[in-house]
C-alpha positions in Angstrom: 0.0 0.0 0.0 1.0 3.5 -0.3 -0.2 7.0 1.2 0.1 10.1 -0.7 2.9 12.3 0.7 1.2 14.7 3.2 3.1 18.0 3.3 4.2 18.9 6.9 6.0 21.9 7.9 8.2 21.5 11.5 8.8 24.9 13.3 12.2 25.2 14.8 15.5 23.5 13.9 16.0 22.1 17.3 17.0 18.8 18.7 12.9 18.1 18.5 12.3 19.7 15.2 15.6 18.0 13.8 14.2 14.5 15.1 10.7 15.0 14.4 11.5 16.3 10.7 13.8 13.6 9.8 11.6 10.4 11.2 8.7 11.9 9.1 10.9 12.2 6.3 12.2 9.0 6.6 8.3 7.6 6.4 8.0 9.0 3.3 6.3 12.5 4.5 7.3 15.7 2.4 8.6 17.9 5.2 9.3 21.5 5.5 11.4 22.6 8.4 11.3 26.3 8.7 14.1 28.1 11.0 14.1 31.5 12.6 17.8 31.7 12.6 20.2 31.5 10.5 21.4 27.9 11.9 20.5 24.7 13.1 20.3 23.7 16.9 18.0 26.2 18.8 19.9 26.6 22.0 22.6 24.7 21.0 24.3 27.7 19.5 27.7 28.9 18.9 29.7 31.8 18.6 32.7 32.8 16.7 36.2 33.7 18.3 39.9 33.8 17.8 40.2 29.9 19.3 36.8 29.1 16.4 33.5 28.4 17.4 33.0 28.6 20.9 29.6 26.4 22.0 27.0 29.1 23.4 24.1 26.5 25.1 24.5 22.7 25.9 28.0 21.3 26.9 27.2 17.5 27.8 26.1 14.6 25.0 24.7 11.7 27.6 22.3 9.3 26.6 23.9 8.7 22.6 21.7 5.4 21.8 19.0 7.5 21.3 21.2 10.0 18.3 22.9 6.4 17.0 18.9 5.4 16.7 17.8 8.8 15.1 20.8 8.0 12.1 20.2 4.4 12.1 16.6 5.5 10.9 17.9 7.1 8.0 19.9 4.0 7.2 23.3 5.4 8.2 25.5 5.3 11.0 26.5 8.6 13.5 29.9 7.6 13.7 30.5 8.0 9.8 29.3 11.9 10.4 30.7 12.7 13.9 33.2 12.0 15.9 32.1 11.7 19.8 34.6 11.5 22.6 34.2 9.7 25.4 34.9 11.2 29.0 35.6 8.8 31.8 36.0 11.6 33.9 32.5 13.1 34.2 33.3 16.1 36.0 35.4 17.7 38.6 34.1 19.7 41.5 36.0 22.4 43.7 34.5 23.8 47.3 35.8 26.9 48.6 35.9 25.8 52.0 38.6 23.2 50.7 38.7 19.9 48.9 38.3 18.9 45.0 36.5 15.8 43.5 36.4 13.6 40.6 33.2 11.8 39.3 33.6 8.9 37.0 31.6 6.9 34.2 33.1 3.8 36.9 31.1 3.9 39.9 34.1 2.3 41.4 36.1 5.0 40.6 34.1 7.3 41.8 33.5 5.2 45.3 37.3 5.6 45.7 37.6 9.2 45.1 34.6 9.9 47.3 36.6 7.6 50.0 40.0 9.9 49.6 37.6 12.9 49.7 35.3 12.6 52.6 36.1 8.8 54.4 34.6 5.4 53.9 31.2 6.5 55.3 31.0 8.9 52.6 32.1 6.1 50.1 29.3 3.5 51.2 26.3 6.5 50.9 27.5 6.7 47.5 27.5 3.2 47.0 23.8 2.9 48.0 22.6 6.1 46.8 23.9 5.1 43.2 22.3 1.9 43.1 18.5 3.6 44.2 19.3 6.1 41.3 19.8 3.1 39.5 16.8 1.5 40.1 14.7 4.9 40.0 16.2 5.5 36.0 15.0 1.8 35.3 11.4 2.7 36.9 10.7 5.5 34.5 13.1 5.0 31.6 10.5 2.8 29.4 7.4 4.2 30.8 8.7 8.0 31.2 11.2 8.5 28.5 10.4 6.6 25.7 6.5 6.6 26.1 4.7 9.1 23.6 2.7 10.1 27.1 4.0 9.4 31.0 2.5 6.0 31.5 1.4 6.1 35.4 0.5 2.4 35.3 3.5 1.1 34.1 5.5 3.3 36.7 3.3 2.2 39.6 4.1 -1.3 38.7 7.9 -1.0 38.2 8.1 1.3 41.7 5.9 -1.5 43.5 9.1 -4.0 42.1 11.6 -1.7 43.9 10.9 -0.6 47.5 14.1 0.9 47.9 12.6 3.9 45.9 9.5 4.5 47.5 11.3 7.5 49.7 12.0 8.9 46.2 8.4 9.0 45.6 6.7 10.4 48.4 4.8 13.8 48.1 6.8 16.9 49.1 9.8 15.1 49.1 12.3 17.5 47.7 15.8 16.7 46.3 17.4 18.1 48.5 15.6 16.5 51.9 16.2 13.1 49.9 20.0 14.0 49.7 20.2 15.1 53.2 19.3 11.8 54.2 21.4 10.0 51.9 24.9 11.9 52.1 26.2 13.2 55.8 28.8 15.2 53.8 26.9 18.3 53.1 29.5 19.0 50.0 28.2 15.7 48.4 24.4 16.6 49.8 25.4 20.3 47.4 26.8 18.1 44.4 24.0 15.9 43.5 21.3 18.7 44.5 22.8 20.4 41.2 21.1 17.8 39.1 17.8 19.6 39.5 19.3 22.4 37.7 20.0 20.4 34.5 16.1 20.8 34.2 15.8 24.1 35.6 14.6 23.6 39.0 16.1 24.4 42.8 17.3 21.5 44.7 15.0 22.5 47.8 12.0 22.7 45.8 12.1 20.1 43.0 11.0 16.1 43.8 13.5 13.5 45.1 12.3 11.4 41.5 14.7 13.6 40.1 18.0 11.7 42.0 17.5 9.8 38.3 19.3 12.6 36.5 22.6 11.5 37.6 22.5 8.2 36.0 21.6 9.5 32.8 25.3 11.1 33.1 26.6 8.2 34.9 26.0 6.1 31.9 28.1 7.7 30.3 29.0 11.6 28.3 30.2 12.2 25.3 32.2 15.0 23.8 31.2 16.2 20.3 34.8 16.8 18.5 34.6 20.6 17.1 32.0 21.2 19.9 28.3 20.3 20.3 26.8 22.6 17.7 28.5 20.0 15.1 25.6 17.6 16.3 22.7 20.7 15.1 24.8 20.3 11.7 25.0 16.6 11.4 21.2 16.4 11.8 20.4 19.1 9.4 22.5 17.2 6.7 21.3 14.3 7.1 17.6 15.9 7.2 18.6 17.1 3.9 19.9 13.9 2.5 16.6 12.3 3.2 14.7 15.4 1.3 13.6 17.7 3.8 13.7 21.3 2.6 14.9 23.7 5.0 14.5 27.2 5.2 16.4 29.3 7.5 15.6 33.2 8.2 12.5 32.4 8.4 9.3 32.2 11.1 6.2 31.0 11.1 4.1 33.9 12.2 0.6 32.0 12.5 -0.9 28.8 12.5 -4.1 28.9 10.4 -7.1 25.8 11.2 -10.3 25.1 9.5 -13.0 23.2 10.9 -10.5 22.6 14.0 -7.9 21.2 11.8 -3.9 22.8 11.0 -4.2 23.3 7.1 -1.4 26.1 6.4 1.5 27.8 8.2 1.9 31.9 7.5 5.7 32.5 7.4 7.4 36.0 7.9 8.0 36.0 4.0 4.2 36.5 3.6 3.8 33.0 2.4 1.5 30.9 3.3 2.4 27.0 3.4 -0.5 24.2 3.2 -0.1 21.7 5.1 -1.7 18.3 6.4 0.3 18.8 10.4 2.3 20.7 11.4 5.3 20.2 14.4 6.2 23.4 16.8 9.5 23.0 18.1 9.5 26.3 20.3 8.6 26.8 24.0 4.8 26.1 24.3 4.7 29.0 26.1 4.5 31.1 23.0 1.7 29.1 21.7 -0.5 30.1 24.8 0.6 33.4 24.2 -0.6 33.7 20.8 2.1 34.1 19.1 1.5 32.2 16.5 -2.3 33.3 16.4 -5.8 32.7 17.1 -5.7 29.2 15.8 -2.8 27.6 17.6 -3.7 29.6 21.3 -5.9 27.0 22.5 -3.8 24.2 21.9 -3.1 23.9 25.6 -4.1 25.0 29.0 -1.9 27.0 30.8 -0.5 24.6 33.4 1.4 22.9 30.2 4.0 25.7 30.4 3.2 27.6 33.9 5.0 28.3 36.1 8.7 28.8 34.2 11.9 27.1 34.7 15.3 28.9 35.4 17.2 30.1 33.2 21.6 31.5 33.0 23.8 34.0 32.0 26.3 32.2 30.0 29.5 33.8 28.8 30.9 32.0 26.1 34.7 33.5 25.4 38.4 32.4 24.1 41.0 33.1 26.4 44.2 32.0 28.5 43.6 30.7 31.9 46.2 31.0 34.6 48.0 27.5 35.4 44.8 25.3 36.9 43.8 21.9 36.7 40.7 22.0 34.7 39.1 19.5 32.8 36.5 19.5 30.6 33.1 19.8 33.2 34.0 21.9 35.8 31.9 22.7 38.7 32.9 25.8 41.4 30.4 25.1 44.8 29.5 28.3 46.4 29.6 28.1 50.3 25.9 27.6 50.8 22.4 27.0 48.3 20.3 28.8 50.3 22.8 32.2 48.9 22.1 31.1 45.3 18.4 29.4 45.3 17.0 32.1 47.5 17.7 35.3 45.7 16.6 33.0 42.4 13.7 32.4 43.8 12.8 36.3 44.7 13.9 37.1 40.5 17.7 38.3 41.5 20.6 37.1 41.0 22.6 35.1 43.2 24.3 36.1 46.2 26.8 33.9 45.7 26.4 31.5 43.1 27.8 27.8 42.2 29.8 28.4 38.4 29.9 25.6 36.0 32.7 25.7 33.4 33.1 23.8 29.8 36.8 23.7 29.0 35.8 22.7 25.5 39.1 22.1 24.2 40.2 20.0 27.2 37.6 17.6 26.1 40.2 15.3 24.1 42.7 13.2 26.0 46.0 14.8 24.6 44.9 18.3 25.4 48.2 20.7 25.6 47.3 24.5 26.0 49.5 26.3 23.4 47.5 29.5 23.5 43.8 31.3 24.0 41.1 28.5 24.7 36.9 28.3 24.9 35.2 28.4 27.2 31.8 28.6 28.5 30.6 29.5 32.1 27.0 29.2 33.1 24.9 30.9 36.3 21.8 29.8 37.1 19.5 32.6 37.1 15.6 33.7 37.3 13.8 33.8 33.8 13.6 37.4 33.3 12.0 39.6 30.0 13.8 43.4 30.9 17.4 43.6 31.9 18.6 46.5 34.3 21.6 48.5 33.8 23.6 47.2 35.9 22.9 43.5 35.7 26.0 42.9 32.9 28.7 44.4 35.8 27.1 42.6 39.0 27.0 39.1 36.9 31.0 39.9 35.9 31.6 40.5 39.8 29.7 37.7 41.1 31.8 35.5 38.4 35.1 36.4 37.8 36.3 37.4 41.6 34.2 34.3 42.8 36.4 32.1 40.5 39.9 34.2 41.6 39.2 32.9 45.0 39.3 29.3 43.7 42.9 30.3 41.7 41.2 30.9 38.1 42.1 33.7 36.5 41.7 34.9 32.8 43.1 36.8 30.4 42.0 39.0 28.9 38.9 39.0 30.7 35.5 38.9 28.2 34.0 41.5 27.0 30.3 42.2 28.0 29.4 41.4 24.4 30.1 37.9 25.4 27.3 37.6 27.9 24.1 36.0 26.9 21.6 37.0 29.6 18.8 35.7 30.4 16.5 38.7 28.8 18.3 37.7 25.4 17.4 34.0 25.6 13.8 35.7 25.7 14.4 37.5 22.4 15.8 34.4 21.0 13.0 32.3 22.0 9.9 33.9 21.4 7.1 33.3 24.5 9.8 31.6 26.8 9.9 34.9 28.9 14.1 33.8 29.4 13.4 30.3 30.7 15.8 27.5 28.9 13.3 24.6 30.3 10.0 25.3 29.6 7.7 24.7 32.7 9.0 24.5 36.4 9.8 21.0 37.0 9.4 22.2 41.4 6.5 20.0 42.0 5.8 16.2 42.4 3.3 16.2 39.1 5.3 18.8 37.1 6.6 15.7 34.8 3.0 14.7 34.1 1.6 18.4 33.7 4.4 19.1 30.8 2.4 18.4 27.5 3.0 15.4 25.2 3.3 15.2 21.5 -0.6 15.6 20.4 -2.3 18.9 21.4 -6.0 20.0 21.5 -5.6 21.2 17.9 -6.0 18.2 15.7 -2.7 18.0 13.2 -0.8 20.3 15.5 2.2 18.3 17.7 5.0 19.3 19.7 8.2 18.8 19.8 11.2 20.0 22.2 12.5 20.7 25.5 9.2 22.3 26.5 6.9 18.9 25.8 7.3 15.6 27.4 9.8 14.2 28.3 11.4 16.8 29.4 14.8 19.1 28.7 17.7 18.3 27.5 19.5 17.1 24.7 18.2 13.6 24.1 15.1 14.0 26.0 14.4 16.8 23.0 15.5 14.3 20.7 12.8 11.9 22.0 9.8 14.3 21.8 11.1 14.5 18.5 10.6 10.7 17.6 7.4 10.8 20.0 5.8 14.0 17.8 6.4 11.7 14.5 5.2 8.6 15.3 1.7 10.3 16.8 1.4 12.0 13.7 1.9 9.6 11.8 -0.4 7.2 13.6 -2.7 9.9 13.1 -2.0 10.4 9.6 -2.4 6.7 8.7 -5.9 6.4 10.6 -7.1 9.6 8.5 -6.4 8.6 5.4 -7.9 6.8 2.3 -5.8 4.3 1.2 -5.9 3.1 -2.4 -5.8 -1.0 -3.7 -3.6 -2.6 -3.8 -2.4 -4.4 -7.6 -2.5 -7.8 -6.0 -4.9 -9.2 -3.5 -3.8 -10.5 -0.2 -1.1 -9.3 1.6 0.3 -5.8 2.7 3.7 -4.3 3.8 4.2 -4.8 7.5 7.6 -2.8 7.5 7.8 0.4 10.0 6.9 3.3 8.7 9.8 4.8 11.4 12.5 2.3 10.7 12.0 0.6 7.6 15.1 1.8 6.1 16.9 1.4 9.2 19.9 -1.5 9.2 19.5 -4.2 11.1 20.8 -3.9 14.9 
């Protein structure tokens, strides 16, 4: 049997709209992918320097099945387009009050640094704590991650299998009480608290479920050679090679419907594009905002993308650092979260804030500084629209004199121009008022509240850090996949199929991974 080839436009050149647009292309859909910019990637940007292209937005690849499944849809392989490099050495953490720390990809390795760093007690917490994480990842990873909604049966079941992670899952259990009763160190209590910021949330105020972050890193990260922007460019090729058209410098102003249904996209060209669906990779926050008009503003209710997530001021700059032992992740712990979190929370910036660096060239194993290197150091900070005067000069003092006291010096410094604030990731991204995560994930049903693939707009799905599952590079990349294969389930239950020239029989290969080769 075969359909005729619906036209579908995908909004954004994100991780989602990348996915989404080269699944559906791969089933034989005629896909449009328009792009506001004048690149691939959304917020994984970069930005030019002396040292070449310094990454701008996400520094850490975890999770690479899910990219190696994206290619193998397309019938090729990601190692013949990319070159990713492992990092046994996940990150390394500095405390002012004294004492530095290695995390592994080896647990045992990191079980014996923890020993050398804080004692034997410190060691066995770890121990236990990284096997509940363990068994909290395997609890939700099928029914959570890679189901097109949150399946709360099949978690219930998997949770009733594992009683070691039912203090994980009671109500108003934050993070960061769970920690405090896992970890008597209160440095190591501070370390894994962080991992609620990977989706934009506090420690204090985010659920314990999300302990499960760290082994999404503990499974392993991967360095993208050339930086992580080369990934953006990888998947726009290989959209390209399967015959999506691209067009970038261009936005979709409105989504138009008729009798309830999507049936043409009105770009900032004046054009308008028919269409049979359409995909929105962009916060879902601009949707509710009507921003892309009458037609698309009822898609959701508002507790999809209400209350926001946090957002950063990232500068991204080339320059020498003074003789220190960086690695690639870095990670500089102010002396207490309540002086971050709390101002956060009251929409200032932090008192005294914990500073995460990217060494990106350090991210090879024979690194050897001969001159002016990238880097990239991010502040957590409140989602903000309007930026006061002098906002640029406090976030330079609460960054560079922080990081002297540690040792770290640069020169030359970088210039303001370098700073991308939290009111410019608000320009960038239209309706996401600054936020980098879409909704708050600070409460215990925030993960179910996020919206899925399918909307309230029949033909109109999302995509991207802002739907299900969640933020992040390869939980983007899923929503991509999950955005395709609903609209194309949808697609194939709409449509008239003609006969077939023989009787009996009909094709049973996946319309998602029929040209895939064979794992």
């Amino acid at each position: 049997m075969a359909a005729t080839r619906q036209k579908i436009i995908v909004i954004g050149a994100g991780m989602g709209g990348l996915s989404a647009a080269i699944r559906l292309a791969a089933a034989g859909m005629q896909v449009t992918l328009v792009e506001a910019q004048g690149y691939p990637g959304g917020k994984m940007r970069s930005l030019a320097s002396g040292a070449g292209p310094i990454d701008a937005g996400p520094t850490v690849l975890t999770l690479r099945v899910v990219f190696d499944d994206l290619f193998a849809v397309a019938g090729e392989n990601l190692d013949d387009h990319l070159t990713l490099v492992p990092q046994p050495l996940l990150a390394r953490h500095w405390w002012l009050e004294g004492g530095r720390l290695d995390l592994f990809a080896d647990p045992g390795q990191s079980g014996a640094a923890i020993a050398d760093f804080a004692g034997p007690k410190a060691e066995a917490e770890f121990h236990h704590f990284n096997r509940q994480s363990a068994q909290l990842y395997k609890a939700f990873e099928r029914p959570m991650l890679h189901a097109m909604r949150p399946d709360l049966a099949g978690i219930a079941l998997n949770a009733l299998r594992a009683p070691a992670i039912w203090q994980a899952l009671l109500p108003q259990r934050s993070l960061a009480r769970h920690l405090a009763g896992s970890f008597s160190d209160p440095r190591l209590r501070q370390l894994f608290g962080r991992y609620a910021t990977y989706v934009g949330g506090a420690p204090d105020l985010s659920p314990a479920v999300l302990a499960l972050i760290w082994q999404a890193e503990a499974r392993g990260v991967w360095a993208v050679l050339g930086g992580m922007h080369h990934l953006a460019r990888a998947l726009a090729e290989l959209a390209i090679r399967l015959g999506v058209t691209i067009r970038y410098g261009t936005s979709a102003l409105k989504i138009l419907r008729q009798a309830g249904r999507v049936t043409e996209v009105v770009l900032s060209d004046g054009r308008g594009m028919k269409c049979d669906a359409v995909v929105f990779n962009g916060d879902p926050a601009a949707l509710l905002a009507g921003l892309l008009g009458n037609g698309a503003q009822q898609a959701l209710k508002p507790i999809a993308a209400h209350p926001r997530s946090l957002s950063a001021w990232v500068w991204s700059f080339a320059a020498t650092p003074a003789p220190f032992d960086l690695v690639h992740h870095n990670v500089f712990f102010g002396s207490d979260p309540a002086r971050e979190f709390g101002p956060i929370r009251q929409g200032r910036m932090p008192d005294e804030a914990t500073l995460y660096i990217c060494a990106q060239d350090r991210a090879v194993p024979d690194f050897t500084n001969s001159g002016p290197e990238r880097f990239e150091i991010i502040m957590n900070a409140p989602a903000k629209t309007s930026l006061s005067p002098h906002e640029v000069s406090e976030c330079r003092s609460k960054t560079f004199p922080q990081l002297a006291k540690f040792g770290l010096t640069f020169s030359p410094q970088p210039a303001d121009q370098t700073l991308m604030t939290p009111q410019g990731f608000a320009g960038l991204f239209p309706g996401s008022q600054g936020a980098l995560y879409g909704r708050s994930p600070q409460s215990l049903m925030a993960s179910f509240q996020r919206p899925g693939a399918r909307t309230r707009v029949q033909g109109l799905y999302l995509a991207g850090g802002g739907a299900h599952p969640g933020a992040g590079v390869p939980m983007a990349a899923l929503s991509g996949k999950h955005a395709a294969e609903a609209m194309l389930s949808d697609l194939t239950s709409d449509a008239s199929w003609p006969r077939t020239a023989m009787r009996g029989g009909m094709s049973m290969v996946s319309r998602l991974t029929g040209r895939a080769q064979s794992r």
